[in-house]
C-alpha positions, 0 to 999 in steps of 0.5 A: 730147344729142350735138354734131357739128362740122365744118369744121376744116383747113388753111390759110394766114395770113390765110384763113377757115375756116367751123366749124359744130355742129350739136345733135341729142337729143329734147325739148332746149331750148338756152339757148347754144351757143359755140366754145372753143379749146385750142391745145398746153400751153395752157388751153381759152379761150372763143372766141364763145357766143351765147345762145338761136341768135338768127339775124341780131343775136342776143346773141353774146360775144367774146373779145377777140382775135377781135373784128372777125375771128370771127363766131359766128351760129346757125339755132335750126330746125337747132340749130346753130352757126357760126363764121366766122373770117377774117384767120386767123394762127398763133396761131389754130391750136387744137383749137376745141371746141363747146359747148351748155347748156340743158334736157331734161325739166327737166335742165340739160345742158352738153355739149362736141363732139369737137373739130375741129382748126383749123391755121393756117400757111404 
């Protein structure tokens, strides 16, 4: 199971990036797929998962600090993620880190993309 991501970069406080992740493997069924994020000397923290890629309402968790600015949302047909972030400030800058956990030929799988790096500033 491999996880591609895309759509990190540079931009100003108060801006929106959009991240996406895509999963590719054969025979995979995915339970969740989420965004994590490790800014410098801090630990990795949970930023949204959402649970089966349910499009339009699906179960999405958040963490406290991004509600109301981050949207996870997710096309179970592509396998992928999306995380889209506005009002962004400073303190958002990160490594932000996808992440997808479900099954292949009955073995659970929990695996962690390359990473993309997300720099907030003026």
């Amino acid at each position: 199971v491999q996880l591609v991501e895309s759509g990190g970069g540079l931009v100003q406080p108060g801006g929106s990036l959009r991240l996406s992740c895509a999963a590719s493997g054969p025979f995979i069924s995915i339970d969740a797929m989420g965004w994590y994020r490790q800014a410098p000397g801090k630990e990795r923290e949970l930023v949204a998962v959402i649970a089966a890629l349910i499009t339009n309402g699906g179960t999405a968790k958040y963490a406290d600090s991004m509600k109301g600015r981050f949207t996870i949302s997710g096309d179970n047909a592509k396998r992928t993620v999306y995380l889209q972030m506005n009002n962004l400030k400073p303190e958002d800058t990160a490594v932000y880190y996808c992440n997808a956990a479900g099954y292949r030929l009955g073995h659970h799988f929990d695996v962690w993309g390359q990473g993309t790096q997300v720099t907030v500033s003026s």
